[in-house]
C-alpha positions as CSV (number, residue, x, y, z in Angstrom):
1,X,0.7,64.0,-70.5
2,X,3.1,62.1,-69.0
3,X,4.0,58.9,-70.8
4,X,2.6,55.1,-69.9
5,X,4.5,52.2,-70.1
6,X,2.9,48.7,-68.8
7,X,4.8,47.1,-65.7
8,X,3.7,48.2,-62.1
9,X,2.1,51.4,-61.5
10,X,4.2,54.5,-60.7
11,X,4.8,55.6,-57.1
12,X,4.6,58.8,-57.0
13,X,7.5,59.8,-54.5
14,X,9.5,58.4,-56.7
15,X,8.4,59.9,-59.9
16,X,8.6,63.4,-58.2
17,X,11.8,62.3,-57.0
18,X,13.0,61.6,-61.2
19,X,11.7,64.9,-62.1
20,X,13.3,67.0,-59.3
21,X,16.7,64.9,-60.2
22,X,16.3,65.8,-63.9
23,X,15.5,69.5,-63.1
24,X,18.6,70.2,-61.0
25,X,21.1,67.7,-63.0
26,X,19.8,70.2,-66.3
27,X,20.3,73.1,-64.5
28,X,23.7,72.4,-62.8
29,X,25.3,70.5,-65.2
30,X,23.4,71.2,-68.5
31,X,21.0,68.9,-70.9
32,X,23.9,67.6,-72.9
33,X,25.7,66.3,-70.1
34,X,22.6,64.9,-68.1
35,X,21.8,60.8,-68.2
36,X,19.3,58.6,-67.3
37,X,21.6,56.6,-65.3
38,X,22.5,60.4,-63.6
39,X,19.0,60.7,-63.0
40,X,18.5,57.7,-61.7
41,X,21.2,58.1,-58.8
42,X,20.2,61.3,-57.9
43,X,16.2,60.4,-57.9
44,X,17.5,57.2,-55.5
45,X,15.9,54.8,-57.9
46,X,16.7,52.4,-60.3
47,X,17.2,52.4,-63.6
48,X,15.0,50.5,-64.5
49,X,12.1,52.6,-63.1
50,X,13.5,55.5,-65.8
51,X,13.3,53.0,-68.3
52,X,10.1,51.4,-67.7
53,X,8.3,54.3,-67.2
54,X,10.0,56.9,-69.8
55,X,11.1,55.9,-73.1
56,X,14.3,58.1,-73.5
57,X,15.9,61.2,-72.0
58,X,13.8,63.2,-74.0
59,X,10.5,62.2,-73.1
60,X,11.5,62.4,-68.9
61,X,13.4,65.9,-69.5
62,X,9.7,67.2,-71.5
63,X,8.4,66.1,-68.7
64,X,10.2,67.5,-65.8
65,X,10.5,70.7,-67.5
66,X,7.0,70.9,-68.2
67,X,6.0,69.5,-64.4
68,X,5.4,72.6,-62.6
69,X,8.3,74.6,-64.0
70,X,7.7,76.9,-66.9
71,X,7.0,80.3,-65.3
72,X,5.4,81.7,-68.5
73,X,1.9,82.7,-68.0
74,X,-0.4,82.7,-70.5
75,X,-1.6,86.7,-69.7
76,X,-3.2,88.4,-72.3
77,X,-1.5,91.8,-73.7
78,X,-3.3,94.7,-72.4
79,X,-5.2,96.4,-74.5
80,X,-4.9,100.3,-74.3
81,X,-5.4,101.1,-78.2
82,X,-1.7,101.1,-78.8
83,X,-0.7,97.9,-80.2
84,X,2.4,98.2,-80.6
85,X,3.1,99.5,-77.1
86,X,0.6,96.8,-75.6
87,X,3.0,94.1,-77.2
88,X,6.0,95.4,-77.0
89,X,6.1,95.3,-73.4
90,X,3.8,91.7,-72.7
91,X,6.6,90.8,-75.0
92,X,9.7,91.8,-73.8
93,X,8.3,91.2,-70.1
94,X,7.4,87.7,-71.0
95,X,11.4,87.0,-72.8
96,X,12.6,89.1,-69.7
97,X,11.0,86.4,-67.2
98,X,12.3,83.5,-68.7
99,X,15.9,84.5,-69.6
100,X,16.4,86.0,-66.1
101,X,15.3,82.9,-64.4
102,X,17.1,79.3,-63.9
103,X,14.0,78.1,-66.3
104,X,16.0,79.3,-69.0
105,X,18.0,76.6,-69.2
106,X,15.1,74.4,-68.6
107,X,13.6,76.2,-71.8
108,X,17.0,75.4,-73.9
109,X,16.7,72.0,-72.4
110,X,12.9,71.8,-73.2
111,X,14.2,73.0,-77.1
112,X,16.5,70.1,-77.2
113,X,14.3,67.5,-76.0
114,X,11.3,68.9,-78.2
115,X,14.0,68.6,-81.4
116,X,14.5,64.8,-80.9
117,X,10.9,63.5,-80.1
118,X,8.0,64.4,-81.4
119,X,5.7,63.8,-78.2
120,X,8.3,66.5,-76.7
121,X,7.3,69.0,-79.5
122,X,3.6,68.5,-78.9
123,X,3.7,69.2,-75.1
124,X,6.0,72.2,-75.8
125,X,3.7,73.8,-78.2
126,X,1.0,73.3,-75.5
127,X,2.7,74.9,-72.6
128,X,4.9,77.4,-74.5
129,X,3.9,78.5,-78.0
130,X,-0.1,77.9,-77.9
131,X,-0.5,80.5,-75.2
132,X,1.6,82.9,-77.2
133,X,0.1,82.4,-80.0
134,X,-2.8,82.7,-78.3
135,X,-2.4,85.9,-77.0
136,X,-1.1,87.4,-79.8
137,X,-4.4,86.2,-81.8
138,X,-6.1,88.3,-79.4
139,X,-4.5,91.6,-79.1
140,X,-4.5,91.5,-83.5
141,X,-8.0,90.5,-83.6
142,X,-8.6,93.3,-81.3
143,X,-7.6,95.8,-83.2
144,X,-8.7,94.1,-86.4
145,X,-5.5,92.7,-88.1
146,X,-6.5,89.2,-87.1
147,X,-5.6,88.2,-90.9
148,X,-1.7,88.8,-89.5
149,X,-1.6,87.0,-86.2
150,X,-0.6,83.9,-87.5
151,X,2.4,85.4,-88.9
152,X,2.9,87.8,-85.9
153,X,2.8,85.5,-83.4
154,X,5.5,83.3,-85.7
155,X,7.9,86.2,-85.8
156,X,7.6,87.1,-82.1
157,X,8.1,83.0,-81.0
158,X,11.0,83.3,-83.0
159,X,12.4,85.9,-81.3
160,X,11.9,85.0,-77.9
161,X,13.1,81.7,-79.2
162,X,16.7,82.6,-80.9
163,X,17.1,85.3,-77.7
164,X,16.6,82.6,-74.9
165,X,18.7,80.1,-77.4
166,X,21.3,82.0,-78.4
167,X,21.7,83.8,-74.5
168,X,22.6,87.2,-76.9
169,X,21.7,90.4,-74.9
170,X,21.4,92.4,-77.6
171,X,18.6,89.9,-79.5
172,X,16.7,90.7,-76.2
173,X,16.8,94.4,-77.1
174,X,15.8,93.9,-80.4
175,X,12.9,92.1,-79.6
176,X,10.9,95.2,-79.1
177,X,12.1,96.4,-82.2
178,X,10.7,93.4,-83.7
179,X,7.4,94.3,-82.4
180,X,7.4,97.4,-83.9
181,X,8.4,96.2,-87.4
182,X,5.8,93.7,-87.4
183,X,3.0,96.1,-86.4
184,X,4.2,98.8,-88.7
185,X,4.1,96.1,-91.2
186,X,0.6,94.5,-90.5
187,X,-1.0,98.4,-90.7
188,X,-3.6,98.9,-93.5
């Protein structure tokens, strides 16, 4: 959830109006180059409201990133017998979706953010990685490797991770070769 300060209540035009400002200042000029005092022009508010209500460019750009952006969904894999096949493609779709999209510097923005405050971290891993994992949990347990999801679903976050990081085509490719490795390697 969002963070609460003390000090008057929010309005929430203009706490729509802060996220939308720190969405499209990330996007167009990039995380690292993004302020609060940016933000706070752009939003049409004052500083002060950034600052009473969000206790460092961190916290607001977890929060506009995780406000109605991230267009991950938390589908389950089908499940068609083939394991490998069933996650190769929810997996490449899913990496596909967000590296193709503007979210994808949102997601290298989230990253950043998530690095530097803990409260970040935790709302990442609810909205990003927990549905993964998630998923993954399932489609091993399905097919009764549950004892290797944990490790599974580590490997394939990682991927998707270092591909939408590193913005590397050819990591992309290689993510369904990943699937295959760990599956081959989870087998018996």
């Amino acid at each position: 959830m969002p963070e609460s300060r003390a000090g008057r209540p929010r309005s929430e035009p203009a706490r729509l109006a802060v996220l939308a400002a720190a969405r499209d200042l990330v996007l167009s000029e990039g995380y690292e180059r993004v302020s609060l005092v940016q933000i706070a022009a752009t939003a049409g508010v004052g500083r002060q409201t950034i600052y009473r209500w969000w206790r460092s460019k961190e916290a607001l750009l977890a929060d506009a990133v995780l406000t109605e952006t991230l267009p991950l969904d938390a589908e389950l894999p089908p499940h068609t017998g083939d394991l490998a096949a069933d996650l190769r493609g929810w997996v490449q779709s899913s990496i596909d979706r967000i590296a193709d999209s503007d979210a994808a510097a949102l997601y290298r923005a989230l990253l950043a953010a998530s690095a530097l405050d803990p409260a970040a971290t935790a709302r990442m891993n609810d909205a990003f990685a927990a549905p993964l994992r998630a998923a993954v949990h399932a489609s091993f347990h399905a097919t009764g490797r549950g004892r290797h999801a944990d490790v599974a679903a580590d490997v394939f976050i990682g991927a998707m991770l270092n591909a939408l990081v590193t913005r590397d085509d050819a990591a992309r490719r290689r993510i369904a070769d990943v699937v295959d490795v760990v599956v081959r390697g989870t087998a018996g």
